[in-house]
C-alpha positions in Angstrom: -24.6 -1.3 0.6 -20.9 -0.5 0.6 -20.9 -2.7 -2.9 -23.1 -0.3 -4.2 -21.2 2.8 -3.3 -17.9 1.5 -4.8 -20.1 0.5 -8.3 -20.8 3.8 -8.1 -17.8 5.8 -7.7 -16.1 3.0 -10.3 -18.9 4.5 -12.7 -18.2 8.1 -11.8 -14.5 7.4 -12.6 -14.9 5.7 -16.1 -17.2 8.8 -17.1 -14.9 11.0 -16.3 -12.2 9.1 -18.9 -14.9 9.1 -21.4 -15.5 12.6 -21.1 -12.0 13.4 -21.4 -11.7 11.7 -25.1 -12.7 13.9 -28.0 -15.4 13.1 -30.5 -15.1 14.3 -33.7 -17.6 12.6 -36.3 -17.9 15.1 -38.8 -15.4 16.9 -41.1 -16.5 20.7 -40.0 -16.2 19.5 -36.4 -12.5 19.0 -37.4 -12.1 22.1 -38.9 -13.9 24.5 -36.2 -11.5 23.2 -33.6 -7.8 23.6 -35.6 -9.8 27.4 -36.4 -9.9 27.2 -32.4 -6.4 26.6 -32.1 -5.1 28.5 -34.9 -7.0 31.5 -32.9 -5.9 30.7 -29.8 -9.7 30.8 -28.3 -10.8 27.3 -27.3 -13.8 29.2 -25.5 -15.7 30.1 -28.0 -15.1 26.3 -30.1 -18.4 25.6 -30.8 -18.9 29.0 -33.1 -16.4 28.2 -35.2 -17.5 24.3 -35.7 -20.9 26.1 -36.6 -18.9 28.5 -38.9 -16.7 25.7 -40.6 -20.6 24.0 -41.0 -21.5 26.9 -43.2 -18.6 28.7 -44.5 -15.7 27.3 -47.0 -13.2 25.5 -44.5 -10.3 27.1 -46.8 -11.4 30.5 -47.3 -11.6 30.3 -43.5 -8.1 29.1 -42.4 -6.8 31.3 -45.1 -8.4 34.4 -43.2 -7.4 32.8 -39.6 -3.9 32.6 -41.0 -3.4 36.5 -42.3 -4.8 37.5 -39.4 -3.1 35.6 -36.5 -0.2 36.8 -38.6 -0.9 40.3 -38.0 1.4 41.2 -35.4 -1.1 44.4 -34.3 -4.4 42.1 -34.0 -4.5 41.5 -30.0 -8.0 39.5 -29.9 -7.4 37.1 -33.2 -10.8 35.4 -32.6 -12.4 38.8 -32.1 -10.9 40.1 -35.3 -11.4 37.6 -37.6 -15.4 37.3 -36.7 -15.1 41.1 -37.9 -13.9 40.3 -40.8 -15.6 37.5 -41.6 -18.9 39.6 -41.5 -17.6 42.1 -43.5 -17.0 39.9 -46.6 
């Protein structure tokens, strides 16, 4: 029984490394995440990897760009969905 219980925590343990490791397969994915960081909003990752999926990956690091370099915008992620559904 006690053999069990340690198979099992060493399992627990080497899904926790695995889950720690990223996983990008796809170019958007890539993309979507350094529009993450360039944002500064890791929360909300996912929209812009479904964003970068649709949208021209330059157009849209050339908008997250002008506007993280606005020194008024205080929500860049915020912002730049505005403007992206203006255009």
């Amino acid at each position: 029984m006690r053999r069990i219980q340690e198979d099992n925590q060493e399992y627990l343990k080497s899904l926790k490394e695995r889950g720690k490791k990223s996983r990008v397969y796809r170019d958007y994915q890539m993309t979507g995440l350094e529009l993450a960081n360039i944002l500064r909003d890791l929360k909300h990752k996912a929209l812009y990897i479904k964003l970068a999926k649709i949208h021209d990956k330059d157009k849209l690091f050339q908008l997250a760009k002008s506007v993280v370099e606005n020194s008024l915008v205080k929500n860049p992620g915020a912002y730049f969905m505005k403007v992206l559904h203006k255009k």
